[in-house]
LUMFIVO-155059 format. One record per residue: residue in three letters; x, y, z of N, C-alpha, C in turn. Coordinates in steps of 0.001 Angstrom, whole numbers, always signed. Example, Ala and Ser with C-alpha at 12.3 -4.5 7.8 and 13.67 -1.06 7.14 Angstrom:
2
[Ala [+13190 -5690 +7800] [+12300 -4500 +7800] [+13200 -3300 +7800]]
[Ser [+12850 -2250 +7080] [+13670 -1060 +7140] [+12900 +30 +7870]]
END
This chain:
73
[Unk [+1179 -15476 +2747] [+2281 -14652 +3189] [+1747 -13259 +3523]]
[Unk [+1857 -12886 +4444] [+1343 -11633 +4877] [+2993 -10224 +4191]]
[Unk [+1986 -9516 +3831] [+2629 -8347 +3308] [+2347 -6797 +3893]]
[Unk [+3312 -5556 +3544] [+3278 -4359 +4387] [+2816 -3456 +2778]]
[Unk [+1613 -2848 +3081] [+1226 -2106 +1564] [+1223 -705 +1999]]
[Unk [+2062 +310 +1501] [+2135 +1735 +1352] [+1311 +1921 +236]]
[Unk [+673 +2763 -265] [-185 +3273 -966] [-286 +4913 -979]]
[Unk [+248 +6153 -1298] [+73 +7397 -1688] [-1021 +7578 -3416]]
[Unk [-2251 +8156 -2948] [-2854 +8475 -3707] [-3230 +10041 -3723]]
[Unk [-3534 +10327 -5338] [-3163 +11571 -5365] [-4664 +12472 -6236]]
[Unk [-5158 +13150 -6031] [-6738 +13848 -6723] [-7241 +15129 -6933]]
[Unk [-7103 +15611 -7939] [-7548 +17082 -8240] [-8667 +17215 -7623]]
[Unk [-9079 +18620 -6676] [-10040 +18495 -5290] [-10311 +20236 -5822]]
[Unk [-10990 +20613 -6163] [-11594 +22286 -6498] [-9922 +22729 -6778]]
[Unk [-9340 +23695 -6130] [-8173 +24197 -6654] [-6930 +23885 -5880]]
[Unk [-7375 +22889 -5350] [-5592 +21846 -4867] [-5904 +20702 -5106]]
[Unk [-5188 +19621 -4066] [-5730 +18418 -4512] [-6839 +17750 -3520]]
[Unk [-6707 +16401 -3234] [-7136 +15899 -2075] [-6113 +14562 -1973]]
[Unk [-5246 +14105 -1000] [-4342 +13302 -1231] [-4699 +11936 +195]]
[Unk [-3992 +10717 +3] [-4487 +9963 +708] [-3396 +8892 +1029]]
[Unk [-2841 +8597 +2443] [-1889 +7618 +2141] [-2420 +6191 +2928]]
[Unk [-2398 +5124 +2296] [-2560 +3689 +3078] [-1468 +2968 +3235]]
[Unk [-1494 +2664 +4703] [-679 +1776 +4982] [-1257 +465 +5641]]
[Unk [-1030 -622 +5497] [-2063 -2116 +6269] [-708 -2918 +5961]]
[Unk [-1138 -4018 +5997] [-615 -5259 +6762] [-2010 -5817 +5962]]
[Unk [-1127 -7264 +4696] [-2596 -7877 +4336] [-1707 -9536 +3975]]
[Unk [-2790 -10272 +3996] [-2290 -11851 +3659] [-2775 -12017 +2657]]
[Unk [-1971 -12476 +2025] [-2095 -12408 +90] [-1683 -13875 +157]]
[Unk [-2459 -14920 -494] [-2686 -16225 -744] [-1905 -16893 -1400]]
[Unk [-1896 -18188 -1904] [-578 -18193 -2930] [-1289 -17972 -5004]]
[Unk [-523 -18001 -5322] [-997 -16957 -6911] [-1188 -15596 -6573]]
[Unk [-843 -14824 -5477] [-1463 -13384 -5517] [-561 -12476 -6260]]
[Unk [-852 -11563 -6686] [+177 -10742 -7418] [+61 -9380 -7086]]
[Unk [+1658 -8345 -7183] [+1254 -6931 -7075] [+477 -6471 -7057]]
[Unk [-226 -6615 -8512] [-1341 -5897 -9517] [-2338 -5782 -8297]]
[Unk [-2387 -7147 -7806] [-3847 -7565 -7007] [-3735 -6820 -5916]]
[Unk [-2645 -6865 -5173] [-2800 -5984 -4099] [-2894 -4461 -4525]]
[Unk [-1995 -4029 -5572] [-2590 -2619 -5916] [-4232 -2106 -5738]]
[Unk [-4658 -3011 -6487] [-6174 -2718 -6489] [-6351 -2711 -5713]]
[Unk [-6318 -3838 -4497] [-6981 -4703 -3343] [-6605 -2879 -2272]]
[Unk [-5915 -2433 -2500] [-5222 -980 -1768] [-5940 -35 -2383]]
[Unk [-5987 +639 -3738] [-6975 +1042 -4057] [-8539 +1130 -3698]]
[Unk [-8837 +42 -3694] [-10431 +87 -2853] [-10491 +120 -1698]]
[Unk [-9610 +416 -936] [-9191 +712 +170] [-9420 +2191 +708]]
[Unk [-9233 +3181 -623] [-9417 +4478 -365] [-10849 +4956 -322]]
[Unk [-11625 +4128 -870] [-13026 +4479 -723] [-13164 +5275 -1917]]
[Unk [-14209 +5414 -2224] [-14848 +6250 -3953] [-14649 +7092 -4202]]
[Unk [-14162 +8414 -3020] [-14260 +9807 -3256] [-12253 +9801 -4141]]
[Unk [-11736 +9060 -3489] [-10394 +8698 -4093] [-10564 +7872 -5780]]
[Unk [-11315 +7330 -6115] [-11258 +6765 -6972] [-11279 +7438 -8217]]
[Unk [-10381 +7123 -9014] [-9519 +7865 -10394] [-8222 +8109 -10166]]
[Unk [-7616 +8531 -8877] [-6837 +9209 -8257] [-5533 +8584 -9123]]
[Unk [-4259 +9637 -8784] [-3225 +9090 -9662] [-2290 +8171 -8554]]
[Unk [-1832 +7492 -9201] [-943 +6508 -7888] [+780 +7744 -7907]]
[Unk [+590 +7750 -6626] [+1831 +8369 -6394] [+3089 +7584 -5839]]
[Unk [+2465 +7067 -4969] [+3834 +5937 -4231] [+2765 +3989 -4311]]
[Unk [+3825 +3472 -4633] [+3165 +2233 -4126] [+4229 +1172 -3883]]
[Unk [+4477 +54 -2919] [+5062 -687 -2013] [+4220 -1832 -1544]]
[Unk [+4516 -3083 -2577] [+4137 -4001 -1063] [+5245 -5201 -778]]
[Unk [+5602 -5027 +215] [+6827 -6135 +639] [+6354 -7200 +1798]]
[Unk [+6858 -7819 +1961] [+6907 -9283 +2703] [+7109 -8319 +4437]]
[Unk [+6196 -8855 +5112] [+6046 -7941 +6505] [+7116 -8463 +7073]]
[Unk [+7766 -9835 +7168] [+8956 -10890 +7843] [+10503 -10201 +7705]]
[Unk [+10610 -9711 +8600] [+12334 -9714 +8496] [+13384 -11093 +8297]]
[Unk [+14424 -11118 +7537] [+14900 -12168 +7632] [+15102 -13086 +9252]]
[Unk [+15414 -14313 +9317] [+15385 -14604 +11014] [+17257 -14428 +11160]]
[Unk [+17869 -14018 +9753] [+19628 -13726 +10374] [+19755 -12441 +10902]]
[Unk [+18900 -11528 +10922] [+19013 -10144 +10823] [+19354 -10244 +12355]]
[Unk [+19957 -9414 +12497] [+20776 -9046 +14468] [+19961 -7593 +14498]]
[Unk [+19272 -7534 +16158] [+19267 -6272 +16477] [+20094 -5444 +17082]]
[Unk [+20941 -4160 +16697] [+21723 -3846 +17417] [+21510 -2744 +18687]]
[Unk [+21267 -3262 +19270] [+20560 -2382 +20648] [+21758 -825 +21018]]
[Unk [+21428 +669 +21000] [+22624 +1946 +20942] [+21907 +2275 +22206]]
END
Protein backbone atom coordinates (compact mmCIF):
# COMPACT_ATOMS: atom_id res chain seq x y z
CA UNK A 1 0.00 0.00 0.00
CA UNK A 2 1.65 3.06 -0.87
CA UNK A 3 1.50 5.88 1.76
CA UNK A 4 1.97 10.02 2.00
CA UNK A 5 4.80 10.65 4.98
CA UNK A 6 5.07 14.31 6.44
CA UNK A 7 7.90 14.38 8.69
CA UNK A 8 8.92 17.97 10.60
CA UNK A 9 12.18 17.56 12.34
CA UNK A 10 13.50 19.76 14.75
CA UNK A 11 17.68 20.49 16.11
CA UNK A 12 19.51 22.75 18.34
CA UNK A 13 22.08 24.35 15.56
CA UNK A 14 24.76 27.03 17.54
CA UNK A 15 22.07 29.59 18.79
CA UNK A 16 18.78 28.68 16.85
CA UNK A 17 17.89 25.63 15.50
CA UNK A 18 18.31 23.76 12.25
CA UNK A 19 14.82 22.38 11.16
CA UNK A 20 13.84 19.92 8.34
CA UNK A 21 10.57 18.91 6.73
CA UNK A 22 9.99 15.46 4.61
CA UNK A 23 7.49 14.80 2.57
CA UNK A 24 7.58 11.32 0.00
CA UNK A 25 5.24 8.98 -1.13
CA UNK A 26 6.54 5.31 0.08
CA UNK A 27 5.14 1.54 -0.38
CA UNK A 28 5.06 -0.07 2.86
CA UNK A 29 4.57 -3.97 2.45
CA UNK A 30 2.15 -5.93 4.29
CA UNK A 31 3.21 -6.19 8.33
CA UNK A 32 4.59 -2.60 7.97
CA UNK A 33 3.95 -0.39 10.79
CA UNK A 34 4.01 3.47 11.74
CA UNK A 35 6.97 2.96 13.92
CA UNK A 36 8.68 1.61 10.67
CA UNK A 37 7.93 4.26 8.55
CA UNK A 38 8.85 6.80 11.27
CA UNK A 39 12.28 5.61 11.20
CA UNK A 40 12.23 4.61 7.52
CA UNK A 41 11.52 8.96 7.40
CA UNK A 42 13.96 9.62 9.86
CA UNK A 43 16.88 8.26 7.88
CA UNK A 44 15.66 10.12 5.41
CA UNK A 45 17.01 13.32 6.97
CA UNK A 46 20.48 12.29 6.72
CA UNK A 47 22.98 12.40 9.98
CA UNK A 48 23.41 16.02 10.44
CA UNK A 49 19.46 15.72 11.54
CA UNK A 50 19.93 12.81 13.56
CA UNK A 51 18.86 13.15 17.39
CA UNK A 52 16.53 15.74 16.20
CA UNK A 53 13.16 16.10 18.08
CA UNK A 54 10.09 14.90 16.03
CA UNK A 55 7.88 17.78 15.61
CA UNK A 56 5.10 16.77 13.19
CA UNK A 57 4.65 13.26 11.92
CA UNK A 58 1.82 11.76 9.39
CA UNK A 59 1.67 8.81 7.39
CA UNK A 60 -1.65 8.10 5.60
CA UNK A 61 -2.80 5.91 2.76
CA UNK A 62 -1.88 8.15 -0.58
CA UNK A 63 -5.61 6.63 -2.22
CA UNK A 64 -8.54 8.77 -1.94
CA UNK A 65 -11.64 6.91 -1.42
CA UNK A 66 -13.07 5.90 -5.23
CA UNK A 67 -16.81 7.57 -3.69
CA UNK A 68 -15.21 10.83 -3.18
CA UNK A 69 -16.84 13.45 -6.01
CA UNK A 70 -14.74 16.25 -7.35
CA UNK A 71 -16.44 19.39 -7.14
CA UNK A 72 -15.15 21.47 -9.96
CA UNK A 73 -15.88 26.03 -8.65
Amino acid sequence: MEFLVVLTLSKPYGSGFRQATIIRTVTAGPGSTREGLLSWAIDQAGPELQGSNVMFFSAEPNALPASLKVVKG
